[in-house]
C-alpha positions, 0 to 999 in steps of 0.5 A, a space after each residue: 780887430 775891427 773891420 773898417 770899409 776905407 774909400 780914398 779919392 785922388 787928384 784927377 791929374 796922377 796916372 792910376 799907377 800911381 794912384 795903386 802905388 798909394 793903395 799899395 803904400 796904405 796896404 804897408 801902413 796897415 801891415 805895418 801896424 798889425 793888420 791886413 787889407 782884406 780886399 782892394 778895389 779900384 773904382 776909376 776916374 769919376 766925376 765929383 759933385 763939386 770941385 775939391 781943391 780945383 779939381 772935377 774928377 777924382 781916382 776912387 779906390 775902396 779898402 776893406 781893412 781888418 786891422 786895429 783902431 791905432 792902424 787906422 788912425 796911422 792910415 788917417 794920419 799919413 793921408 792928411 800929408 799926402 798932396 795927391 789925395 783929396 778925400 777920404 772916409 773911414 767907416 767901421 762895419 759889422 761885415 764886408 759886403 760881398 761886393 761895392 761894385 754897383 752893377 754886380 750889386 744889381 746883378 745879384 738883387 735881380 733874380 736870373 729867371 725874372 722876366 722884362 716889364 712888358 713881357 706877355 705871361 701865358 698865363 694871361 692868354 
């Protein structure tokens, strides 16, 4: 089975319970098929670059998938349907990234014992 990184953007107007009922629904799809959703992530409401579909802002919510292509062609194919998603894009990867959040990302490129710019060093006194 291959991996595949999955981000879906929902209509601004739905609660995010709804918008995890639809993750959870996706979730099915894939098992259905004979896969497994490795991890789900909610990313919240945010401001799009442009209007899609007369819509400003957009519910984002990341799937890390471990599944067959045919799972992820069925996934492709019931979120073409649904009215309450209005992006989405499948990506097949070598390995998960250990998280998409972007300040934890930061937070484990910046080493813990680095000191601010502007900081003096005893060394340069």
């Amino acid at each position: 089975m291959a991996l595949y990184e999955h981000l879906l953007i929902a209509r601004q107007d739905i609660s995010a319970q709804a918008v995890d009922a639809l993750a959870t629904h996706l979730k099915t799809i894939v098992e259905g098929e004979g896969g497994k959703v490795e991890k789900q992530e909610y990313w919240g409401l945010r401001g799009l670059a442009y209007r899609i579909k007369k819509n400003r802002k957009g519910h984002y919510v990341l799937l890390n998938i471990n599944a067959p292509s045919g799972a992820v062609i069925e996934l492709e194919r019931q979120l073409k349907i649904n009215e309450d998603v209005l992006r989405y894009i499948t990506v097949k990867v070598d390995q998960f990234d250990v998280s998409s959040n972007k300040n934890r990302r930061d937070d484990a490129e910046t080493p813990r014992t680095a000191k601010p710019e502007g900081e003096a060093t005893e060394e340069a006194v």
